[in-house]
MARBA-3410 file (N, C-alpha, C, O; in Angstrom, 1 decimal):
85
-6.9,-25.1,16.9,-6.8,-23.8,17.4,-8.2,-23.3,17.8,-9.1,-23.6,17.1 ~ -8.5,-22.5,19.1,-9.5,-22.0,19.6,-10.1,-21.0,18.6,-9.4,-20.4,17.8 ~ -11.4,-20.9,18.9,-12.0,-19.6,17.8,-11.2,-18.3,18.7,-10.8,-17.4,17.9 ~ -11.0,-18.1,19.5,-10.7,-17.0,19.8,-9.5,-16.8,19.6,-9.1,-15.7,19.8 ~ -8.6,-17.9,19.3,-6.9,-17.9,19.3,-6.6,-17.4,18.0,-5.7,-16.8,17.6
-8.1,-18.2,17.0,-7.8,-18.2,15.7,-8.2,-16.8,15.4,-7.7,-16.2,14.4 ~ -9.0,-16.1,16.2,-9.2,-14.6,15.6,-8.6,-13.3,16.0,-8.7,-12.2,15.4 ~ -7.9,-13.8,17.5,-6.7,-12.8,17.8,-5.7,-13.5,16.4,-5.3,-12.6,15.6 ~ -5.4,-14.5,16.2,-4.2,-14.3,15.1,-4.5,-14.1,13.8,-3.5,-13.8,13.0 ~ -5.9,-14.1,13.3,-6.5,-13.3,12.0,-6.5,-12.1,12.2,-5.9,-11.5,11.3
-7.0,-11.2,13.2,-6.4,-9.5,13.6,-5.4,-9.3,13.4,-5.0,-8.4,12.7 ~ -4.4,-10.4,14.4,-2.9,-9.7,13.9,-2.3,-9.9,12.7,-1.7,-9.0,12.3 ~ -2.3,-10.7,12.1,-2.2,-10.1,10.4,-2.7,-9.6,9.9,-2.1,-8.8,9.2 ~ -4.0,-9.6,9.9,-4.7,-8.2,9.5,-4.1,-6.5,9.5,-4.2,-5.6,8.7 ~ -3.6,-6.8,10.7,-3.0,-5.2,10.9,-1.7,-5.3,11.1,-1.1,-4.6,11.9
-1.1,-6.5,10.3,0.4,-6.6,9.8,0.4,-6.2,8.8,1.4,-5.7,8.3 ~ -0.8,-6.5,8.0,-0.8,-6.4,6.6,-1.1,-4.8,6.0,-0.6,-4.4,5.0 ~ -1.9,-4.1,7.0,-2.5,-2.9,6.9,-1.2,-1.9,7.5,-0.9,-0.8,7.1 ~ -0.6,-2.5,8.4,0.7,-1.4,8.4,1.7,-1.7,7.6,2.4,-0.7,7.3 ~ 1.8,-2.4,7.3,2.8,-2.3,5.7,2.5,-1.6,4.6,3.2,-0.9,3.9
1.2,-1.9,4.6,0.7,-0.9,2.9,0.6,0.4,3.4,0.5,1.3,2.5 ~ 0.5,0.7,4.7,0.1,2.2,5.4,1.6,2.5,5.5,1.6,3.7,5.7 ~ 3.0,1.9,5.6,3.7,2.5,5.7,4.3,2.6,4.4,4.7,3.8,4.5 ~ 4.7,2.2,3.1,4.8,2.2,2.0,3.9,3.3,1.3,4.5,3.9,0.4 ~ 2.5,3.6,1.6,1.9,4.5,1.4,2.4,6.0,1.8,2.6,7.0,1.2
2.6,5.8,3.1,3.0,7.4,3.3,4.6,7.8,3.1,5.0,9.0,3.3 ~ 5.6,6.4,2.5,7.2,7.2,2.2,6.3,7.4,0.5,6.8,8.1,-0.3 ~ 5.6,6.9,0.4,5.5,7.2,-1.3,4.9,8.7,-1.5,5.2,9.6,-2.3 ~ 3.8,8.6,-0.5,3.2,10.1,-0.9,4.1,11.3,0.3,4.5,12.4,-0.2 ~ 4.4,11.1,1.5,5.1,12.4,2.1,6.5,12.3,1.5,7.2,13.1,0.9
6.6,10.9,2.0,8.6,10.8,1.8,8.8,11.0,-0.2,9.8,11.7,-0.5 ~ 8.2,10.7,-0.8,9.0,10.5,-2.3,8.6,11.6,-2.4,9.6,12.2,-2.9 ~ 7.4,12.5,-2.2,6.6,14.1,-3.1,7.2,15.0,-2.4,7.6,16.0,-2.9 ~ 7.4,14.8,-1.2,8.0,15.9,-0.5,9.3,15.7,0.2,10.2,16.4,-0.2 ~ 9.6,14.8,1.2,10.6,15.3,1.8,11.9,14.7,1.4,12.9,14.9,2.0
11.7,13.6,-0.1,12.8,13.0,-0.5,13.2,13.7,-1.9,14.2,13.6,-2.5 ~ 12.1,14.5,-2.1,12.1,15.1,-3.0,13.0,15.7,-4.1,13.1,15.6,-5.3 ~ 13.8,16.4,-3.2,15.1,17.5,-3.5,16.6,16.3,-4.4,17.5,16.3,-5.3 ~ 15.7,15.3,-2.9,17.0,14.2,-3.7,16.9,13.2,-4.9,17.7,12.5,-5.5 ~ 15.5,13.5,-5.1,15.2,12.2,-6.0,14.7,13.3,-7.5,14.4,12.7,-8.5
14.7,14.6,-7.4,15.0,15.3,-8.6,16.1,15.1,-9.3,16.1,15.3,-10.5 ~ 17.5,14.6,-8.3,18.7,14.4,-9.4,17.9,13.4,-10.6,18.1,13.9,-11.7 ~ 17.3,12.6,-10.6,17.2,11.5,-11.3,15.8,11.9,-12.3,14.6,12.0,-12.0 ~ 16.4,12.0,-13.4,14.8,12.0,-14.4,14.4,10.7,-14.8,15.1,9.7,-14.8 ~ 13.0,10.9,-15.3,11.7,10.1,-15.8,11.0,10.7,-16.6,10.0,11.3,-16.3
11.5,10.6,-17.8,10.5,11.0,-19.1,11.0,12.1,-19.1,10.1,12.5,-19.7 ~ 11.9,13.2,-18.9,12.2,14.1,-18.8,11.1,14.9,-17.8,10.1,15.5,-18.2 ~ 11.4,14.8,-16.9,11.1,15.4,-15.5,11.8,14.8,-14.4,12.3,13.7,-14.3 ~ 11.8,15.9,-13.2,12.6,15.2,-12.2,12.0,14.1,-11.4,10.8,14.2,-11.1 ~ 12.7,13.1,-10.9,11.6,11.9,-10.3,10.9,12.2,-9.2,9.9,11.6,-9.0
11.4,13.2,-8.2,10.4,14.0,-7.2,9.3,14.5,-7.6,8.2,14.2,-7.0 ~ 9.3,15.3,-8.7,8.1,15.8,-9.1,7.4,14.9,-9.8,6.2,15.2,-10.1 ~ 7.8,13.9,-10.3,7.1,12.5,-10.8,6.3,11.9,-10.1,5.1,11.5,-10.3 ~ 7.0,11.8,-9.1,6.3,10.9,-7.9,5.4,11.8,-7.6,4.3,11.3,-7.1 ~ 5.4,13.1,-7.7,4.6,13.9,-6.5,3.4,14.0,-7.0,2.5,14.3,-6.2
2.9,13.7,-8.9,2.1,14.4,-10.0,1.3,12.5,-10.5,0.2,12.2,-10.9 ~ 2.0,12.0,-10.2,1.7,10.8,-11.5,2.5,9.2,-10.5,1.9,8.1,-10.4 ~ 3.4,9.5,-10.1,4.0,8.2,-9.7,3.7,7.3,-8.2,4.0,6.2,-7.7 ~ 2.9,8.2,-7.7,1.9,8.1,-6.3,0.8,7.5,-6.4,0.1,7.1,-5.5 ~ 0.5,7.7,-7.7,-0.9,7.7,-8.6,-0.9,5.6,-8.6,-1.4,4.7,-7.9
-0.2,5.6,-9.6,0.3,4.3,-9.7,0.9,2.9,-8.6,0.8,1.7,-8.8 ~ 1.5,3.9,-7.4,2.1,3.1,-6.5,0.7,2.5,-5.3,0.6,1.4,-4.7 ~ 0.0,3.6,-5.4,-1.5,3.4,-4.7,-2.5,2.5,-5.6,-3.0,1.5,-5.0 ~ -2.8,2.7,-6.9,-3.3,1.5,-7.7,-2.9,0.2,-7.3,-3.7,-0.6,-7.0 ~ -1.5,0.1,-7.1,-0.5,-1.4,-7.1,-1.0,-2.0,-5.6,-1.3,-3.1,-5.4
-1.0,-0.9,-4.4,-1.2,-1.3,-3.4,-3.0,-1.6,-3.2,-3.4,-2.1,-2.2 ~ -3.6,-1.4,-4.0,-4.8,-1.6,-3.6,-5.1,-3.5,-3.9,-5.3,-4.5,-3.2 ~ -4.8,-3.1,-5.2,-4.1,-4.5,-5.4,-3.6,-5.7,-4.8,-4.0,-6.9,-4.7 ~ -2.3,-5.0,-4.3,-1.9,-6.2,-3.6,-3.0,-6.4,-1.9,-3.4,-7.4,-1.4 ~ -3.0,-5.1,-1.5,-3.6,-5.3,0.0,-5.4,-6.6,-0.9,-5.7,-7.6,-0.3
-5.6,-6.4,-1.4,-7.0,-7.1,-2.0,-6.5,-8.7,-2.1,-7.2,-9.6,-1.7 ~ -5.1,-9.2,-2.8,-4.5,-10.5,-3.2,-4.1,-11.3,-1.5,-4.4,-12.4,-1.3 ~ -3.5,-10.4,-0.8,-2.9,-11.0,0.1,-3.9,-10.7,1.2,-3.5,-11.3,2.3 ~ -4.9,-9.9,1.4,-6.4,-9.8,2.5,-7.4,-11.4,2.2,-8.1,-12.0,2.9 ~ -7.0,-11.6,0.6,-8.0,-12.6,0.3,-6.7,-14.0,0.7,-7.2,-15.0,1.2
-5.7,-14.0,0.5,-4.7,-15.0,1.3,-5.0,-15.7,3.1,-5.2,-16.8,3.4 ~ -4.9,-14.5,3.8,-4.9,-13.9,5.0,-6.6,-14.8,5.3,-6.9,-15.7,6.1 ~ -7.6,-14.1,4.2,-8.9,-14.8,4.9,-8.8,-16.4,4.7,-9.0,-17.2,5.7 ~ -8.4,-16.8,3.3,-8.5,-18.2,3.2,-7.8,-18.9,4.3,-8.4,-19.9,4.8 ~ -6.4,-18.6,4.9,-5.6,-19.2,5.9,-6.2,-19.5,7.5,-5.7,-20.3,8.2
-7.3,-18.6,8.0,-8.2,-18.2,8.9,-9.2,-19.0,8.8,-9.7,-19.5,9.8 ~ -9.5,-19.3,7.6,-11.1,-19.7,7.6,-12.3,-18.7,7.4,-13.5,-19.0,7.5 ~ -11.7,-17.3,7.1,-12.4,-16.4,7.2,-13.6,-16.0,5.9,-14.7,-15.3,5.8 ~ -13.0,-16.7,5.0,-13.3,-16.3,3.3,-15.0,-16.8,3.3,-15.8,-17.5,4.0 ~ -15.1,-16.5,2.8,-17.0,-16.3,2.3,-17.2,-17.3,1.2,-18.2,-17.5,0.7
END
């Protein structure tokens, strides 16, 4: 593979990888805290409703998880490239 073939196709997973966690990111923080909200109150967590869970504490955690993963599978992504340091 050309260097330049190999680094248009390290960009585009790159920003395969960054729109996944970017779209996961915003149903957790707009869609679960707010606009799924109403609906995901039917359902408690610890005795509170899961809307307002998500909105206080469970966003908290889902963002931890993704930093995570975006760091496991960025450091995949570099190794497969040749990119890794």
């Amino acid at each position: 593979m050309s260097s330049d073939a190999n680094a248009k196709a390290y960009w585009s997973a790159t920003l395969g990888l960054l729109t996944k966690v970017l779209i996961v990111w915003a149903l957790c923080s707009y869609g679960a805290g707010i606009l799924f909200a109403p609906m995901l109150n039917e359902i408690h967590l610890g005795g509170y409703p899961l809307g307002f869970w998500f909105a206080q504490q469970g966003s908290i955690y889902i963002f931890i998880a993704l930093i995570f993963y975006y760091a496991v599978k960025m450091g995949q992504i570099d190794r497969k490239f040749g990119m890794d340091e």
